[in-house]
C-alpha positions as CSV (number, residue, x, y, z in Angstrom):
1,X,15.6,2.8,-3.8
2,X,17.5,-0.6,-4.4
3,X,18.3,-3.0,-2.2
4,X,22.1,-4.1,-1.8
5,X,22.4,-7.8,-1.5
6,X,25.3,-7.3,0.9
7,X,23.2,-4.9,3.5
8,X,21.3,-7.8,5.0
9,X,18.0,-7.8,6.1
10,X,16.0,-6.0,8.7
11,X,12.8,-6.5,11.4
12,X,10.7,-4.1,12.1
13,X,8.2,-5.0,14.2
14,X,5.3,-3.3,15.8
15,X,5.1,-4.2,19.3
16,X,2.1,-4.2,21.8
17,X,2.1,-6.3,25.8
18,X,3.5,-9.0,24.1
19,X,7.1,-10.2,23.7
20,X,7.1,-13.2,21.8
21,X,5.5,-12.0,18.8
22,X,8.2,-10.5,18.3
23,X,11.1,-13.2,19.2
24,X,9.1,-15.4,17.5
25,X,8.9,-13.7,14.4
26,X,12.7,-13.2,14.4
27,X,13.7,-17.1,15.3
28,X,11.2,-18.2,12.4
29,X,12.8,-15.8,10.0
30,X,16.3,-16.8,11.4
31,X,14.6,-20.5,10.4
32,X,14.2,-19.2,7.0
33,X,17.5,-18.3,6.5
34,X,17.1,-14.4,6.8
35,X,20.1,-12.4,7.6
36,X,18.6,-10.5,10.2
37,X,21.0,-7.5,10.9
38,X,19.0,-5.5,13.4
39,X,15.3,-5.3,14.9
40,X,13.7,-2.2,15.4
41,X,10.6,-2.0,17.7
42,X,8.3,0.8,17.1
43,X,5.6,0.8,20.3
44,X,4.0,3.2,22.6
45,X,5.4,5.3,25.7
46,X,4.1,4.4,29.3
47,X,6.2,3.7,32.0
48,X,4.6,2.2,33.9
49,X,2.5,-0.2,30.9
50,X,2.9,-3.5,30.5
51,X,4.0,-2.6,27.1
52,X,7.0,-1.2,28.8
53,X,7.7,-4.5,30.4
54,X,7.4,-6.4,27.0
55,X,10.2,-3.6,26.3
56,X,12.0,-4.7,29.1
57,X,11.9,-8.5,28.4
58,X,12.5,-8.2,24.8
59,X,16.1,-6.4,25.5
60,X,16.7,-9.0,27.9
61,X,16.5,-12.1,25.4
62,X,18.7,-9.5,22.9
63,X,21.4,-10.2,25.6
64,X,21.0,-13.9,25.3
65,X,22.0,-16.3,23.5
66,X,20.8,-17.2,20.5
67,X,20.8,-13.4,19.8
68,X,23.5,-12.3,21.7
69,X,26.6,-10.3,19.6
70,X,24.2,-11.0,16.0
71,X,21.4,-8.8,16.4
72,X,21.4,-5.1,17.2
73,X,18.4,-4.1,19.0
74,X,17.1,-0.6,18.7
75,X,13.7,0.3,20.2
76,X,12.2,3.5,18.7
77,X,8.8,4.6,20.4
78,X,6.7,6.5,19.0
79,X,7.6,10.6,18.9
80,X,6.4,12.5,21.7
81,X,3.3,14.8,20.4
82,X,2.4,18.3,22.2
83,X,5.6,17.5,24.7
84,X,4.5,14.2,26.0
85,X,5.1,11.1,25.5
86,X,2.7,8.9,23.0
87,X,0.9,6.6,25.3
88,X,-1.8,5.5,23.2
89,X,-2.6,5.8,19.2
90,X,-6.4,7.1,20.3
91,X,-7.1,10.6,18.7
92,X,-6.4,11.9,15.2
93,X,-3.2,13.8,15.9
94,X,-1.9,10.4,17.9
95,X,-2.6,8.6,14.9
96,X,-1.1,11.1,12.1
97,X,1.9,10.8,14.4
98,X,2.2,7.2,14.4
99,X,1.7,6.3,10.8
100,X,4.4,9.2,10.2
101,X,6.7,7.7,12.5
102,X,6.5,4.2,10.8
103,X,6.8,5.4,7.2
104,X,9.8,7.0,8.0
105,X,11.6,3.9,9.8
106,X,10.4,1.7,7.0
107,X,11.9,4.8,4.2
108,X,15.1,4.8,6.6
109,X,15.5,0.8,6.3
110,X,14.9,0.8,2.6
111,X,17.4,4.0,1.7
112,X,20.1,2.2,3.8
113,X,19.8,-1.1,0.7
114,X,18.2,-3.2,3.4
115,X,15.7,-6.3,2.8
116,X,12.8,-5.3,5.2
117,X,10.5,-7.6,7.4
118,X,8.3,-5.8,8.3
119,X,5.6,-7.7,11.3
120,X,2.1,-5.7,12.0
121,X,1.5,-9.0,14.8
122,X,1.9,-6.4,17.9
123,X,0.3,-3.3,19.2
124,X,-2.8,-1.9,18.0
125,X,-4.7,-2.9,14.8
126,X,-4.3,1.1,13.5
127,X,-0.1,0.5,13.6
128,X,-1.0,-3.2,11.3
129,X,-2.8,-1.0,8.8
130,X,-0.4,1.6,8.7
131,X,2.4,-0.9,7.8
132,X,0.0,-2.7,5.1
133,X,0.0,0.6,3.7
134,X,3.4,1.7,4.3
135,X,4.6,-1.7,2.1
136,X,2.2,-0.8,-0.5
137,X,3.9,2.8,-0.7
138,X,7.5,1.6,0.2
139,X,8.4,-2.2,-0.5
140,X,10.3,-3.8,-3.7
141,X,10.0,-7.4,-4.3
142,X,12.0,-8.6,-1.8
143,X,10.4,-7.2,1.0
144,X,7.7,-9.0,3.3
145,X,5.1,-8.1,5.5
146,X,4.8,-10.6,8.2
147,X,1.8,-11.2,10.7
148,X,2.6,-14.2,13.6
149,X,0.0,-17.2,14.3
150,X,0.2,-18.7,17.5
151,X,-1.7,-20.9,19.5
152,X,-2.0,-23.3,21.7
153,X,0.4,-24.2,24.5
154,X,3.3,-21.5,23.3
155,X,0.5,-18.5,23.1
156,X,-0.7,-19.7,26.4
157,X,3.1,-20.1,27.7
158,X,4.2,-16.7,27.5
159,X,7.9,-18.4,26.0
160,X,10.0,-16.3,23.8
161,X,11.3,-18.9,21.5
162,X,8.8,-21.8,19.5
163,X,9.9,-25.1,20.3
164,X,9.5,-28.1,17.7
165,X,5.9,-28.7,17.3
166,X,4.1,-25.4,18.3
167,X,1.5,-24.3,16.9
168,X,3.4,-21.5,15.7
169,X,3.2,-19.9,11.7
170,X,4.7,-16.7,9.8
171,X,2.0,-15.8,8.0
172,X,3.0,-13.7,4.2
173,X,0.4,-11.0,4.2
174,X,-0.3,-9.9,0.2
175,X,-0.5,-6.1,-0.4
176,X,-0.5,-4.5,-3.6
177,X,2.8,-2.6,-4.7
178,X,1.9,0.5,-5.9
179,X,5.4,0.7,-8.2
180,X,4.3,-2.3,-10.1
181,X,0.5,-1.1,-10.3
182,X,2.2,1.5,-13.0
183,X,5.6,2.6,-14.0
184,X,4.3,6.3,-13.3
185,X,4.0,5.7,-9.4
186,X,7.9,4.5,-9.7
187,X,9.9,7.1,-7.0
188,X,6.7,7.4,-4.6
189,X,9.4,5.9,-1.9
190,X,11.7,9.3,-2.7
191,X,8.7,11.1,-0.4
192,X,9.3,11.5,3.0
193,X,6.1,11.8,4.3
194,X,3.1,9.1,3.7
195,X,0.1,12.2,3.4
196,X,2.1,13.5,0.3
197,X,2.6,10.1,-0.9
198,X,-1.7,9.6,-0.8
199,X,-2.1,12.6,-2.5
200,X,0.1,12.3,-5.1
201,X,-1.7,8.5,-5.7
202,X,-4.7,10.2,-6.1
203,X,-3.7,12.5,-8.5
204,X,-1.5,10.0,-11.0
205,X,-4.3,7.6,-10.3
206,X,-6.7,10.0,-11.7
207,X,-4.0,10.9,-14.6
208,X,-3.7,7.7,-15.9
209,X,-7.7,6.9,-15.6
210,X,-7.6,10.2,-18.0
211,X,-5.0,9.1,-20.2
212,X,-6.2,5.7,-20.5
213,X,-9.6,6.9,-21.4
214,X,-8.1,9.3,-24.0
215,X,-6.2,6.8,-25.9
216,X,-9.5,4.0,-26.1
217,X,-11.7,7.3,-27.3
218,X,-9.1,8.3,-30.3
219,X,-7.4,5.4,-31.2
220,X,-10.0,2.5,-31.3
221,X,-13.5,3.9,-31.8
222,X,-14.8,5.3,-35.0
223,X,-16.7,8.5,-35.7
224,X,-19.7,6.6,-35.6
225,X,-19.3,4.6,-31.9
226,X,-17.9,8.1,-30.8
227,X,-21.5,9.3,-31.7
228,X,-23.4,6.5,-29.8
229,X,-20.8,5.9,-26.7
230,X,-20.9,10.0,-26.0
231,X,-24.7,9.9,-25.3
232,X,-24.1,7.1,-23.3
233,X,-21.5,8.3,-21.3
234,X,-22.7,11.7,-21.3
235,X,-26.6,11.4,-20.7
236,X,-27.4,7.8,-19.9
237,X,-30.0,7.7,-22.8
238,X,-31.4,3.9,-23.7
239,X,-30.5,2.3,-26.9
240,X,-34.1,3.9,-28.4
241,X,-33.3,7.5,-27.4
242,X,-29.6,7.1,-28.9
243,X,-31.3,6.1,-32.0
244,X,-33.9,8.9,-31.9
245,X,-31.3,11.6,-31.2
246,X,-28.7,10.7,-33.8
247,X,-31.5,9.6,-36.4
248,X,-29.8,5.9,-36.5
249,X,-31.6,2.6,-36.3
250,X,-31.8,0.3,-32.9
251,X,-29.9,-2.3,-34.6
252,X,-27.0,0.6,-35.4
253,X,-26.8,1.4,-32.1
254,X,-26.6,-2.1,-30.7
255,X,-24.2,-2.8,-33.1
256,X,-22.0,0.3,-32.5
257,X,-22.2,-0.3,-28.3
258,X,-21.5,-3.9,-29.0
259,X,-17.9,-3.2,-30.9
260,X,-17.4,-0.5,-28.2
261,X,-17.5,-2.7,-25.5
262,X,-15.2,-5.5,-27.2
263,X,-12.9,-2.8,-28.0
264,X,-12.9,-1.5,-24.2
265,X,-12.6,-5.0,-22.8
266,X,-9.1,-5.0,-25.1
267,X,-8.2,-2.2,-24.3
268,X,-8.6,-2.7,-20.6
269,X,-7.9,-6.2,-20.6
270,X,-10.8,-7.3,-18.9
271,X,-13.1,-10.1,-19.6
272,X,-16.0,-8.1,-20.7
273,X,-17.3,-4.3,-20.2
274,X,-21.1,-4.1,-19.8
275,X,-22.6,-0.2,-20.3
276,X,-22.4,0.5,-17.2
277,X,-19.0,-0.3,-16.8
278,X,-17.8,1.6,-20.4
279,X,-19.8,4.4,-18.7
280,X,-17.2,4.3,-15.6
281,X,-14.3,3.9,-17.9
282,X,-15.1,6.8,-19.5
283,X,-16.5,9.5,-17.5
284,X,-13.1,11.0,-16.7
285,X,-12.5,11.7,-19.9
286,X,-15.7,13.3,-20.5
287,X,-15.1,15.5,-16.9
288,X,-12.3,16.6,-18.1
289,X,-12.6,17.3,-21.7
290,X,-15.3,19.2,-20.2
291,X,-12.9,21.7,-18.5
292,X,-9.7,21.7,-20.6
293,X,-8.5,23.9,-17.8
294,X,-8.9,21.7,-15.0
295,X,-7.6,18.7,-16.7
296,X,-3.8,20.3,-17.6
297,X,-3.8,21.9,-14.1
298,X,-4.1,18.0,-12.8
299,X,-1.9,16.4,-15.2
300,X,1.2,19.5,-14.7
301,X,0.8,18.6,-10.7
302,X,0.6,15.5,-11.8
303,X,3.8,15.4,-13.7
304,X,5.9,17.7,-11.8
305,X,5.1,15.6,-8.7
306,X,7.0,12.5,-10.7
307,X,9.9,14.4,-11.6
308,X,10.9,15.9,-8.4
309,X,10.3,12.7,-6.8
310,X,13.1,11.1,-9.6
């Protein structure tokens, strides 16, 4: 998914009893420069809620100036589950329905080449996590996740638009992108449902712990740190018992552990890898290597997983 300079940009913003966090968010973005297409609202169902009337109020300013003819507004509530209407994210089906939902307006956005804004201010906290981790799973570089400080006399106000001098901030919320954690999890936004995405995190995550640990074990140890790191890894034994079971002296095996954990920390690029931590590094491989079977089961899953999502 690339974005097409030419599509514009898009809000979508989660929305709870409160209007202005979401005309807010938009004026401050307009502010910015952002060619704010359309807004979508993703919220609950309940006619008679005040979220409705937040709803209600928020179309109303779309019909006003300084929206008015610019800025499409579609609100999408969340799908009804068992035949009614979702009135509340409060049970484990509600909230497998809900982060659904939002994945899938976020994956609509970003296959249509748009720039997404994406604001967790409204509703419930569960609909904020669910879009930290829909960016995480979904968002290029020039895609932001927005949350909306106000205070003061415009919180207190109830006003749809921030006047000069209220205490009023778009706040950039960081999130990891999983496509730039490794070139591997490239094509997770191909997947139309965020459950399959998780799982197929978990298992490249756990393919490239193997993989890494495979290339550190036979590409920058010798035989001789093999030796000494294995019972390490293996069996916990001290820096005496290594030396008693492989007949070596303490100095050896400090010296062999020592070179180890340099190598590991360049291999890793970390600042330093204690035992503990080459231990960690490690043990996939070891699990693995233990069950040749298991491990080529992973990786094919693994693998296959990648290419049909290419």
């Amino acid at each position: 998914m690339s974005i097409n300079p030419r599509s514009g940009s898009i809000l979508i913003a989660t929305l709870g009893s409160e209007p202005q966090v979401v005309t807010a968010t938009l004026d401050l973005l307009l502010k910015q420069g952002e060619l704010i297409q359309e807004t979508w609202l993703i919220h609950t169902s309940h006619p008679a809620s005040l979220l409705q009337q937040a709803v209600a109020t928020v179309q109303t300013a779309f019909d006003l100036p300084p929206y008015q003819g610019q800025i499409r507004l579609r609100p999408l509530p969340l799908p009804a589950l068992n035949g009614q209407p979702l009135e509340d994210v409060a049970t484990p089906e509600a909230t497998q329905a809900a982060y659904r939902f939002l994945y899938q307006q976020v994956r609509r956005a970003k296959l249509a080449g748009l720039r997404v804004h994406l604001s967790i201010s409204g509703g419930r906290k569960l609909l904020a996590l669910f879009g930290m981790s829909c960016a995480q799973l979904l968002f290029e570089d020039a895609d932001q996740l927005w949350y909306l400080y106000s205070g003061g006399d415009f919180l207190s106000s109830k006003r749809l638009h921030p006047a000069p001098g209220d205490d009023v901030h778009l706040i950039s919320v960081p999130f990891v992108h999983w496509s730039r954690v490794s070139p591997i999890w490239t094509g997770l936004g191909e997947i139309d449902d965020p459950f399959t995405a998780a799982e197929r995190i978990q298992r490249l995550q756990i393919i490239e712990r193997l993989e890494e640990a495979r290339s550190f074990w036979l590409g920058a140890l010798t035989a001789g740190e093999q030796r000494v790191v294995e019972l390490l890894v293996r069996q916990g034994l001290s820096d005496a018992e290594i030396a008693a079971r492989l007949s070596l002296s303490a100095r050896t095996v400090e010296q062999h552990l020592r070179s180890a954990y340099a190598k590991a920390a360049a291999h890793w690029d970390l600042a330093n890898v204690s035992r503990t931590h080459l231990a960690t590094l490690l043990n996939v491989y070891f699990l693995m290597s233990t069950s040749p079977a298991s491990a080529n089961t992973l990786k094919n899953k693994g693998l296959s997983g990648c290419q049909e999502s290419n």
